[in-house]
N, C-alpha and C positions, 0 to 999 in steps of 0.2 A: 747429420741429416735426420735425427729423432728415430732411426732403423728400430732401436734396442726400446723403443716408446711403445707400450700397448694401450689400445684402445677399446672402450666397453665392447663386450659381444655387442651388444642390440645396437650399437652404430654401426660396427659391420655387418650385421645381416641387415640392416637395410641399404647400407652401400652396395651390398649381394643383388639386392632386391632391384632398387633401382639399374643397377647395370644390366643385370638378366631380362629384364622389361625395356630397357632401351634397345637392345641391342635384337629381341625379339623384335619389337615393332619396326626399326628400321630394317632387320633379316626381311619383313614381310614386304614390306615398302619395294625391295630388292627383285622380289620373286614377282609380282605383281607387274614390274614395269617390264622385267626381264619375259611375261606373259605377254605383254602388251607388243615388244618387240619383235619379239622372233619372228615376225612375218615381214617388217620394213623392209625393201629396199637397200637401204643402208648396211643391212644387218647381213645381206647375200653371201658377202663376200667370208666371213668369218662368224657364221652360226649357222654350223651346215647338220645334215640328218644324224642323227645320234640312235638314242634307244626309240628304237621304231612301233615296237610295241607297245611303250607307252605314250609314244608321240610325243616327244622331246628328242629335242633339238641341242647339239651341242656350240657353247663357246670355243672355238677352235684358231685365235685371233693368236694366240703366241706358238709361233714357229716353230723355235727349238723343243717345248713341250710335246708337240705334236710330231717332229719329229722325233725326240727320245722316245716315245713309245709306242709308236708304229714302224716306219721302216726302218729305224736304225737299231729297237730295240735290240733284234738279233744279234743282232752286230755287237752291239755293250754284252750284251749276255754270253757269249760266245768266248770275245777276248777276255774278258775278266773271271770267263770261266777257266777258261786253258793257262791263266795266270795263278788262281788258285790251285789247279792241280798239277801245275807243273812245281810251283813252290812247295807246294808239300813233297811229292816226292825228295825234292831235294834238300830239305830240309831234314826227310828222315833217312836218307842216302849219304848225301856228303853237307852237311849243314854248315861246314866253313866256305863253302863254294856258293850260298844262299843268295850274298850280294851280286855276283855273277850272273846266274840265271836268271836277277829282277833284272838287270840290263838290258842281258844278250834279248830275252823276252819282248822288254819295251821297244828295244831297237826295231829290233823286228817285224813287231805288230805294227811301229810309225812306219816303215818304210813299205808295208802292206798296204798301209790305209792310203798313203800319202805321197808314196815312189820315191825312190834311192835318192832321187836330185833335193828333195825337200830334208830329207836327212842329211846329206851331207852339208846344207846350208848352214843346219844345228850345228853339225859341229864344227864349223867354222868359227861361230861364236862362239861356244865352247871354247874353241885352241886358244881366241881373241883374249877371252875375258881369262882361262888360265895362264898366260902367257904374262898376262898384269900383272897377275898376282905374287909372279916371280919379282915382280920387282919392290915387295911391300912396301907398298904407295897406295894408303886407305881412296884418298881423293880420287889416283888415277881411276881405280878400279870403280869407283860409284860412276864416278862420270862417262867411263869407257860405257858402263851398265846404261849409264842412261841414253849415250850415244845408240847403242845397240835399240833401247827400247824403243826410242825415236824412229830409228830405220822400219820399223814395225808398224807407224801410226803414221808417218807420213808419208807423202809422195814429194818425189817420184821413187827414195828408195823402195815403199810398200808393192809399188806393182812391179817394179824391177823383181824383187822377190819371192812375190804373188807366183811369178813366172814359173820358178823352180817346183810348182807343183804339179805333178800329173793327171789327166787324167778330169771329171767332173763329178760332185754327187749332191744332193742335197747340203750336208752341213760341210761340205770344203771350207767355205770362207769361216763358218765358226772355228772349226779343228787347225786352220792356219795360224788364225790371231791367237787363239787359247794355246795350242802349241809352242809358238815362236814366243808370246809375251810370258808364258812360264817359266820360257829355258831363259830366258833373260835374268828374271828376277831369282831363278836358281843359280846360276853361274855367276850372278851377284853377289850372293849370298855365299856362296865358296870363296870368291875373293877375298870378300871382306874376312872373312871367317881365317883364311889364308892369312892375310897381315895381321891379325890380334894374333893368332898361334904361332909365329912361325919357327916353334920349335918342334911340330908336330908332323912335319913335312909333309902333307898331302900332294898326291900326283891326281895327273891326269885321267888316271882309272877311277879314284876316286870321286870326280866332277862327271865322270860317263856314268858308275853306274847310280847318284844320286838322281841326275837329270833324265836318266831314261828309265824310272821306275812310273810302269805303267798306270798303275790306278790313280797319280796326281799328275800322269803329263797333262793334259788336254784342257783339264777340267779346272785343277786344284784339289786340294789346300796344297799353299805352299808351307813345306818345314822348311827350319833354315837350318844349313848345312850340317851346326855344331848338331841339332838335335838327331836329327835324319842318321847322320855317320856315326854314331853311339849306339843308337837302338838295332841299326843292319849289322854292325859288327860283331855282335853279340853271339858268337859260335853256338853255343847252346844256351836259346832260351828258354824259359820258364814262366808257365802261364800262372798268374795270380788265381787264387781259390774263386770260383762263382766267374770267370772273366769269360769264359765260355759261352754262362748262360746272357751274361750283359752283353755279348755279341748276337745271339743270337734273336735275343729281343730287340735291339739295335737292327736287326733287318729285318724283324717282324712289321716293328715300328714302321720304315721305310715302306714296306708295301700295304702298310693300313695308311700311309698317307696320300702313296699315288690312287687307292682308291676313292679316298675322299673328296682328292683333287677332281677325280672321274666324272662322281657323284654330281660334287658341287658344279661343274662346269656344264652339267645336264639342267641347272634347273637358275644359275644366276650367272646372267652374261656380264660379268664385272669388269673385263676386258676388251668388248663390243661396246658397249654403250657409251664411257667415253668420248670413242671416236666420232661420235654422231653427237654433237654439241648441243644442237635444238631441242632434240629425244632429252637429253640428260638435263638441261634446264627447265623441263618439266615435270622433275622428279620433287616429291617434296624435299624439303630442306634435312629431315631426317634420313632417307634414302640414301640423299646424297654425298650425305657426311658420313654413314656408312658405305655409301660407293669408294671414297677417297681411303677409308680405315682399309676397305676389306683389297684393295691394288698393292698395300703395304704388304699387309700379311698374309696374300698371296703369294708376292716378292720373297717372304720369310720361307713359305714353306719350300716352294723351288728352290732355293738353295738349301734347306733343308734336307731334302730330298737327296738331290744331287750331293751333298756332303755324307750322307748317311749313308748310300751306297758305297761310297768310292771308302768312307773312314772303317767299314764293317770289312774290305777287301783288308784293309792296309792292318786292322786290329788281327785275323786272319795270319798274316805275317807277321804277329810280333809286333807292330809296331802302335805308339803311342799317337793320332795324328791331330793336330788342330780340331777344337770340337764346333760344331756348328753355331751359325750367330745366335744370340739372343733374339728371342721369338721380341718382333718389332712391339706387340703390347703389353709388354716388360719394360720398356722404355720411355724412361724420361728425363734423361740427361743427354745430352749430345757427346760425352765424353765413351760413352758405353754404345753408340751406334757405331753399327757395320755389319755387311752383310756379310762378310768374308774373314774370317775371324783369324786364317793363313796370313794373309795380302795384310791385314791389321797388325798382327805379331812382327813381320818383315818390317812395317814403315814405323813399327813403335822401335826396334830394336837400331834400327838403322840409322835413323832420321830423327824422330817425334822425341824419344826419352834421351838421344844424342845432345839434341842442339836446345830443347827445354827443359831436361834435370829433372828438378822436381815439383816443374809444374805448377809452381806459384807464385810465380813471378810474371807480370804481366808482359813486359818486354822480351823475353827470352821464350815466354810461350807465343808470344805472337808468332816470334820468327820462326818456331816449329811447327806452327799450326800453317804458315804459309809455305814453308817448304815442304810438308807432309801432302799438303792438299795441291800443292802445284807438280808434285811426283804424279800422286794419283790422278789428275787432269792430263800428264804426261799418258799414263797407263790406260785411264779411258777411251782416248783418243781424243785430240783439243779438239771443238767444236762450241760453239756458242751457246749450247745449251749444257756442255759440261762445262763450259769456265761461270755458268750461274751459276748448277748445281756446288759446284767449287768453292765460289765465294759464299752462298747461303751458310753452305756448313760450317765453312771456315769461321765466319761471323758468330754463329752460334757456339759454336764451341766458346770462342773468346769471351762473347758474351758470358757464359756459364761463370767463368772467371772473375770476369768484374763487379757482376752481382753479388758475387760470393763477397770479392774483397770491399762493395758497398756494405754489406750486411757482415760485417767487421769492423765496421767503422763505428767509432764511438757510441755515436747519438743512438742508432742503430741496434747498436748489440745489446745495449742497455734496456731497449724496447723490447727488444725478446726474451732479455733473461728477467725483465719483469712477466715473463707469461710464464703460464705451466707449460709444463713437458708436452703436453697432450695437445695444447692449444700449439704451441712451436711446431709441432708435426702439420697440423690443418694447415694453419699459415705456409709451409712449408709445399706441402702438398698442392694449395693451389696455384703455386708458382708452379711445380713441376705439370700440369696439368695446360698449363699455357703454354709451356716448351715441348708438351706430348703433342701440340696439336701443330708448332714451330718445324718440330722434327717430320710430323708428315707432310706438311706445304715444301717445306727445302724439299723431299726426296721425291715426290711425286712429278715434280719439276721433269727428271731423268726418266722414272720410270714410265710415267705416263706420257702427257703433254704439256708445254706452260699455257696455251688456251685452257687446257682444264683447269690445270691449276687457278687459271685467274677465274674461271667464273665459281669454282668451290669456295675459293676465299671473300668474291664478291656477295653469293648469297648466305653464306653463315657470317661475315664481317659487316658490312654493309647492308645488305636488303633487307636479313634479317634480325638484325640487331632491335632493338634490344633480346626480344625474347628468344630467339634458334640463339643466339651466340651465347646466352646466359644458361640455358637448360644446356647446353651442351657441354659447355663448360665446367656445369655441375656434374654430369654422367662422368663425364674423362676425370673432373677431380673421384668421385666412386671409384674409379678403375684405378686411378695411382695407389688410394688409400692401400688397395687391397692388393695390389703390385708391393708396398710395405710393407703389409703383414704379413705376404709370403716371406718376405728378404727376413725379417725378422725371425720369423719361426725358423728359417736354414739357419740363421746364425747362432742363434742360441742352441740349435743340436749340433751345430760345428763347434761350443764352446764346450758343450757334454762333451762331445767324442774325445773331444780335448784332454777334457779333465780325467776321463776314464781312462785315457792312456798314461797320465803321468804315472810316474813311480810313487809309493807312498813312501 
């Protein structure tokens, strides 16, 4: 991909230039309309009173944020505190007993949140999907897995089971589905885990206290079982030199983002305006191509977020956990998106690097990319706007593939190893620059709407062509370039570190 290619400073600081100035004017574009709106109509229902003293108004259009840090805050804070200091204690009391009180712990706290009848549900899967596993049968146990996941996303099993919860609060239905589709893909992941080893006998205690370790039920990341049951086992752990302070800046970090989020939702309604379709086709064409960027890397940091607390609880215990996604404007292969970087490891280990090897082979990656993405369309919940979302990626990804193996082909390769190195990166770069803007149309699909979608694509494609789709094109190539010189500068001090560790 030309990674290990450098190019002049003075081309990067004006790819610096140009994206700092783009991304300025459209910021401004943003704040301006987000001025113009806060009073609509439209805008009532989800841009409500904020900082009163300056007279801003907050975006308050996504639920679960609003609930995570208002009424339920306490609630997160609370249990994840009394998880922490119970763990320690026991940790520095009886620390081969550690994997026990993350159980007994989670048990506990689900069946507080959630009532006895909704736990005992779990663990009926639980018994279901260990009970497989005795019979080491890879198939049975995926498919059993999948049977279960399905009982979760459709009806009439979902409301049958819905049923088994007590009780009502705000986030019920999220802590249901987050709940119940966790313990799935964790008891899957024992299964499977079960038939590759089975000379290592895992029980049943084993499966409870993976699945009911509090800080990834609800939420995630998922480990898969080999990792999770190695790092808990570990009678007396030992913390790496400086791990301490990389945790602690690790929650720093997380609460310099929720306030940013704060900030930011005080002064750009990036989540309201959307919905109001007329509103948002009156935005200049710059605006609105930072509207569609800035719904992504929204997306990014909410999970961010959300992974940074729950992985700073789990680092806390000793444990190694899934690190959060790749900030989405780091991306520009479809091979390297996800938002979930757990749920990604699971379908690459299980499914994706199963049934496609290594990945370069067109046939064989086909059939992993469509059993990968028709799992995760299982996992979404099927709907017509997840079997789009479904297919755009799936296509992309494939696509990535056969570009690659066009640009291998004779005529082709010949063409480029007549170029320089430096020129081979350009060239390169504005391919990836058309797939950066590929990858936000596919996912804005889900996160947002596809009416947005289709009028974002109609005015930068169409209305605005030639000139919005050419300048923008050229801004997003700037930001790949420069997305390259980072990757390149980490790898060449990843070959340093390298070389300084060898023996002489």
């Amino acid at each position: 991909m030309g990674i290990k290619t450098a190019l002049p400073t003075a081309e990067l600081g004006l790819y610096s230039l140009v994206l700092s100035g783009a991304l300025a004017y459209a910021g401004r574009g943003l704040l301006e309309a987000s001025q113009d709106g806060a009073h609509r109509k439209a805008f009532r229902e989800s841009v409500r009173p904020g900082w009163e003293y300056i007279g801003r108004k907050m975006d308050v259009a996504d639920f679960e944020w609003v609930m995570w840090f208002t009424s339920f805050r306490n609630v997160i804070i609370f249990a994840l505190s009394g998880h922490v200091l119970f763990a320690k204690l026991c940790t520095m009391v009886a620390p081969q007993l550690r994997s026990w009180m993350y159980a007994a712990y989670g048990a506990l706290a689900v069946m507080g949140t959630m009532g006895p009848w909704y736990l005992l549900l779990l663990l009926g899967h639980c018994v279901g999907l260990y009970v497989a596993s005795l019979l080491g049968q890879p198939w049975l146990c995926l498919g059993l897995g999948l049977a279960s996941l399905a009982s979760f996303k459709m009806d009439p099993l979902i409301s049958w089971q819905s049923g088994f919860v007590t009780g009502t609060f705000d986030l019920q239905e999220v802590l249901f589905h987050g709940g119940s589709s966790f313990t799935v893909l964790r008891c899957t992941s024992f299964a499977l885990e079960s038939c590759a080893h089975p000379d290592r006998h895992y029980s049943l205690a084993d499966l409870l206290k993976y699945n009911f370790y509090l800080p990834f039920f609800f939420f995630g990341p998922i480990m898969t079982f080999d990792r999770f049951h190695a790092q808990v086992s570990q009678v007396e752990p030992v913390r790496r030199e400086g791990e301490l302070w990389h945790i602690r800046a690790q929650a720093g970090l997380s609460v310099v983002a929720i306030m940013a989020v704060d900030i930011f939702f005080h002064f750009f309604y990036i989540l309201t305006i959307p919905s109001d379709l007329k509103f948002a086709n009156r935005l200049p064409d710059s605006a609105l191509a930072g509207l569609a960027y800035s719904n992504l890397v929204y997306d990014w940091v909410k999970a961010a977020v959300l992974f940074g607390v729950v992985n700073t609880v789990a680092c806390l215990d000793h444990l190694d956990p899934p690190q959060p996604p790749k900030c989405i404007t780091a991306l520009y292969v479809f091979a390297e998106t996800h938002f979930d970087r757990g749920i990604n490891d699971w379908l690459c280990k299980y499914v994706y690097d199963h049934i496609g090897g290594e990945h370069s082979a067109v046939i064989p990656e086909l059939a992993a990319t469509v059993a990968t993405f028709a799992i995760t369309t299982l996992w979404l919940g099927p709907c017509d706007i997840v079997y789009l979302w479904s297919f755009l990626n799936c296509f992309g990804l494939n696509f990535e593939l056969w570009v690659q193996k066009l640009a291998e082909w004779g005529p082709l390769a010949r063409i480029e190893a007549s170029l320089s190195v430096q020129m081979s990166r350009r060239v390169r770069a504005l391919f990836g620059a058309m797939n950066f803007w590929a990858i936000i149309m596919y996912n804005l699909v889900s996160l947002n709407s596809l009416e947005f979608t289709q009028l974002v694509a109609r005015r930068l494609l169409l209305t605005g062509f030639p000139q919005t789709t050419l300048v923008i094109l050229f801004v997003t190539y700037c930001g790949v370039q420069l997305v390259k010189e980072r990757e390149r500068n980490l790898a060449l001090e990843e070959e340093q570190k390298q070389d300084k560790e060898k023996p002489e």
